[in-house]
C-alpha positions as a Python dict, from the first residue, in 0.01 Angstrom:
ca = {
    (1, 'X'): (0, 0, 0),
    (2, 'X'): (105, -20, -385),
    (3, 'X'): (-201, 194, -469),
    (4, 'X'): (-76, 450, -220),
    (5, 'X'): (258, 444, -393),
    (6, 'X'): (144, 485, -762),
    (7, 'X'): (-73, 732, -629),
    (8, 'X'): (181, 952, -466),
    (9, 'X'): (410, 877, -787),
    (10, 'X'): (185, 994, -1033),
    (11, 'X'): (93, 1306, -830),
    (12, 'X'): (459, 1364, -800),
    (13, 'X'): (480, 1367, -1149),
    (14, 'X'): (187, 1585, -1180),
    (15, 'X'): (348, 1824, -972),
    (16, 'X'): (688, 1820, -1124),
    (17, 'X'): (551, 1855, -1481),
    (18, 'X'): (327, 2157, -1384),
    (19, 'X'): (663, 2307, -1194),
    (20, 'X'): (794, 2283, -1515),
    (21, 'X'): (538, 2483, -1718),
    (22, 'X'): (531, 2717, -1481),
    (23, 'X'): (928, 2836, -1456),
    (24, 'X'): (883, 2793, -1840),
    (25, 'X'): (589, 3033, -1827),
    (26, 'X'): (776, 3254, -1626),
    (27, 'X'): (1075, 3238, -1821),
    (28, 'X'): (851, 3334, -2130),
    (29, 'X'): (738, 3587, -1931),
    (30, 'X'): (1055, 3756, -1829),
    (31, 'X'): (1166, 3714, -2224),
    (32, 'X'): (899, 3931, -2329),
    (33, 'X'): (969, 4169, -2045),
    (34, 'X'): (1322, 4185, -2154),
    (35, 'X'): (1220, 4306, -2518),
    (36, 'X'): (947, 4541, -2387),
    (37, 'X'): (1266, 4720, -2226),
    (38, 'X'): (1470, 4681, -2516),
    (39, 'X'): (1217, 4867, -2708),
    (40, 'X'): (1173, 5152, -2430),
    (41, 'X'): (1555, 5205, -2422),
    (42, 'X'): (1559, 5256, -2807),
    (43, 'X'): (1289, 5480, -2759),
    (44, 'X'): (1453, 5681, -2496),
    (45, 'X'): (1728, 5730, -2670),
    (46, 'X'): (1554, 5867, -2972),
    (47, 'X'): (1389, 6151, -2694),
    (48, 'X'): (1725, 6171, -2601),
    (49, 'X'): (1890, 6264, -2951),
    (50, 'X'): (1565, 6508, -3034),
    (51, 'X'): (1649, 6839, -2760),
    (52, 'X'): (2052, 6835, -2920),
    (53, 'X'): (1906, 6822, -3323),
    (54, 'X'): (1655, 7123, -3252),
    (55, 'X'): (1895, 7343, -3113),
    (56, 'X'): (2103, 7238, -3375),
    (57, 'X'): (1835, 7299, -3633),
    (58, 'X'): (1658, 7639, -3459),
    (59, 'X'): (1998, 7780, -3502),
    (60, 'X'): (1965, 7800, -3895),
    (61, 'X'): (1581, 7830, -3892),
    (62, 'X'): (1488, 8093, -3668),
    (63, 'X'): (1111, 8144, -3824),
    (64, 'X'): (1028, 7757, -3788),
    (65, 'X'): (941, 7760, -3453),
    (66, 'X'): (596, 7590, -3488),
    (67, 'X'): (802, 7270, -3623),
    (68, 'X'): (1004, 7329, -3313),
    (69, 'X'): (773, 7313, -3087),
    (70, 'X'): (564, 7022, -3242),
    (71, 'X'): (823, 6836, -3190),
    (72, 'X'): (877, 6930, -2826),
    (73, 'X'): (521, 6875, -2739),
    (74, 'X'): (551, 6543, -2924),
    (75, 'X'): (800, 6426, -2749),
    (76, 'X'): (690, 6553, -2384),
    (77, 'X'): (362, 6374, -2465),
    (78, 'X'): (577, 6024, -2560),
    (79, 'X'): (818, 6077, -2267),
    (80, 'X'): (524, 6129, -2025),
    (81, 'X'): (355, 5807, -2132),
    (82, 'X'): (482, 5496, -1912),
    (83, 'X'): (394, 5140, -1933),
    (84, 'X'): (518, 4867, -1731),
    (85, 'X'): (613, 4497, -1929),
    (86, 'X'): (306, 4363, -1655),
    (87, 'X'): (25, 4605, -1751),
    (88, 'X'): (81, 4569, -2111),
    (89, 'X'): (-259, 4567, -2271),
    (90, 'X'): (-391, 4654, -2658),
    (91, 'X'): (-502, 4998, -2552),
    (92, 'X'): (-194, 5133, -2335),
    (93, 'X'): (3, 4967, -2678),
    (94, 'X'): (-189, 5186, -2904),
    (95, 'X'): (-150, 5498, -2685),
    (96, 'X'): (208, 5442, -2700),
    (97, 'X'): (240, 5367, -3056),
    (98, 'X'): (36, 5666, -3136),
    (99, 'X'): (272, 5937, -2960),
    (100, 'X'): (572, 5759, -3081),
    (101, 'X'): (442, 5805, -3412),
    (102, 'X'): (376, 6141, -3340),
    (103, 'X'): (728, 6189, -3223),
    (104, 'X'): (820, 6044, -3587),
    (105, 'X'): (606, 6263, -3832),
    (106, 'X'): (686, 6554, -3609),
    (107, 'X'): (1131, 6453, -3653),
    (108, 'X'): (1044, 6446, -4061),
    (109, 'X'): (897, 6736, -4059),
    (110, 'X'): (1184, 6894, -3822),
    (111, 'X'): (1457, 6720, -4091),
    (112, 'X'): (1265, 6803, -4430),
    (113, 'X'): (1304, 7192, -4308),
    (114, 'X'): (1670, 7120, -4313),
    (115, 'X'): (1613, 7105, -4723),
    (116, 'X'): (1606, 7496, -4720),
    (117, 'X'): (1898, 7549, -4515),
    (118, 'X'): (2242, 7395, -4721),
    (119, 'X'): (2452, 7570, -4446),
    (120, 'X'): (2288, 7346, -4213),
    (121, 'X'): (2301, 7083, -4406),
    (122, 'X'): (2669, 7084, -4453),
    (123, 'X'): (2709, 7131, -4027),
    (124, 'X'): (2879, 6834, -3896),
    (125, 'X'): (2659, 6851, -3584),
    (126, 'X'): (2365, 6862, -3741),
    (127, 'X'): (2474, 6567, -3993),
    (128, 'X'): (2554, 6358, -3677),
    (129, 'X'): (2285, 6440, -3457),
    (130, 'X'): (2070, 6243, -3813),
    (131, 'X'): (2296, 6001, -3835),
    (132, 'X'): (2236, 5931, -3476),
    (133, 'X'): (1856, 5977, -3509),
    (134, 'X'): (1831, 5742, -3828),
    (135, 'X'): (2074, 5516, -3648),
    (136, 'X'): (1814, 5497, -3336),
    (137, 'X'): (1490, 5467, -3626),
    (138, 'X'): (1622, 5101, -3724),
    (139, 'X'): (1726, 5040, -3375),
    (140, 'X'): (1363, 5113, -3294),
    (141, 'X'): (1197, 4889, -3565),
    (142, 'X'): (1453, 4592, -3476),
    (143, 'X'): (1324, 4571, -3117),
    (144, 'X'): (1022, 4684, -3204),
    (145, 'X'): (1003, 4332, -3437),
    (146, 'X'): (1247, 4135, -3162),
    (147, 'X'): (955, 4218, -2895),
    (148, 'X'): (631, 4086, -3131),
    (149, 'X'): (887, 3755, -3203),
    (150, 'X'): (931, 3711, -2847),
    (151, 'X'): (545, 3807, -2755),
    (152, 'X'): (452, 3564, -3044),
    (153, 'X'): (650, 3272, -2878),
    (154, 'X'): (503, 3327, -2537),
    (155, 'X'): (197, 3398, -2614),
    (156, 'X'): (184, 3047, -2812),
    (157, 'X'): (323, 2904, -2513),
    (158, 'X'): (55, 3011, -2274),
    (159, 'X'): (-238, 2902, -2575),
    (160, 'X'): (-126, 2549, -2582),
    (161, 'X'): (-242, 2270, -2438),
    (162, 'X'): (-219, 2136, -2157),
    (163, 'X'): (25, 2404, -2066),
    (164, 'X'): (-268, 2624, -2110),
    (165, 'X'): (-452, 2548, -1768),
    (166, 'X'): (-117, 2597, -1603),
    (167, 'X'): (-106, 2946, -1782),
    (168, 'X'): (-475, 3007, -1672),
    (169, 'X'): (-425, 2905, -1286),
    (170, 'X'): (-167, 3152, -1222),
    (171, 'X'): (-287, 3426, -1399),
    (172, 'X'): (-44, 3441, -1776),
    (173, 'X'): (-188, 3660, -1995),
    (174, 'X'): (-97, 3707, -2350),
    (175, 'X'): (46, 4029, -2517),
    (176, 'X'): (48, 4280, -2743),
    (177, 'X'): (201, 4322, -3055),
    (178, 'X'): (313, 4629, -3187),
    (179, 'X'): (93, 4706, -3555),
    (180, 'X'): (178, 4929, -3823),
    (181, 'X'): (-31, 5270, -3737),
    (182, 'X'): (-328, 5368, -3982),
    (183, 'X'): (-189, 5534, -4292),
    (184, 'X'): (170, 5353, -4255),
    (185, 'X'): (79, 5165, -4650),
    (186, 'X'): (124, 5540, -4810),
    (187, 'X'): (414, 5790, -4768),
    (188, 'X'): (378, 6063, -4572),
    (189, 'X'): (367, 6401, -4731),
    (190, 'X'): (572, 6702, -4589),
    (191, 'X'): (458, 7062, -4663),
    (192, 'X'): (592, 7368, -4621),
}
């Protein structure tokens, strides 16, 4: 009979610790989630900002109309690409990264023409609409660094022992960070 007990006590205990790794898993889970959007929104808002600056801008630049439409195609291509917090891998990452970067070199381009146009320069509109944009750049990096702290801390969570084989019974997989894209270590060069 006291066997049974200590038997059924320790298995209790079993039970409640791996309940507790789990809804701390989960937790971890929903954390990284949570930045994943955070990073999206900032993203979206950028695609947001970019149709109101290049009507702004193709007002005073007529003749640039391949910038303008580098940057439309960039940002159709970044718009179109979706990826769900759950299917987060290292690939879909890098596909994601990529066309927001493209969105970015195409925007410097799209502000560097401003250079040749003072009277656009000097339009309040226009000086928002970058204000706005560089604004949503640092709003961008900030998540972009909140979500690899958060991934960081859950995916240490799901590596160590013994809350490991909880992580591996129900499925946790670890995730991405966001890298600096190939070429980041030099400035980029505009040309006209």
């Amino acid at each position: 009979m006291k066997k049974s007990i200590i038997i059924i006590v320790v298995l209790a205990a079993v039970v409640l610790w791996g309940v507790g790794q789990y809804n701390r898993l989960v937790t971890g889970q929903e954390a990284v989630s949570t930045a994943w959007s955070n990073v999206e929104n900032q993203y979206q808002r950028r695609a947001d900002l970019i149709p109101n600056l290049v009507n702004t801008v193709k007002g005073y630049a007529v003749h640039e109309s391949e910038t303008f439409e580098t940057v439309v195609e960039a940002r159709s291509k970044a718009t179109a690409i979706k990826i769900d917090a759950d299917n987060l891998t290292p690939e879909r990452l890098k596909e994601f990264q990529n066309a927001q970067g493209a969105v970015g070199s195409a925007l410097s381009r799209l502000i560097a023409i401003s250079e040749n146009y003072p009277e656009l320069k000097a339009n309040e509109n226009f000086k928002e609409l970058q204000a706005q944009l560089e604004g949503t750049e640092n709003r961008i990096a900030v998540e972009r660094r909140n979500f690899n702290q958060t991934a960081k801390t859950y995916n240490t969570h799901i590596r160590q022992f013994p809350r490991n084989l909880v992580a591996g019974l129900f499925g946790f997989r670890a995730r991405p960070y966001f890298e600096a894209t190939e070429g980041s270590e030099s400035a980029p060069e505009v040309k006209f």
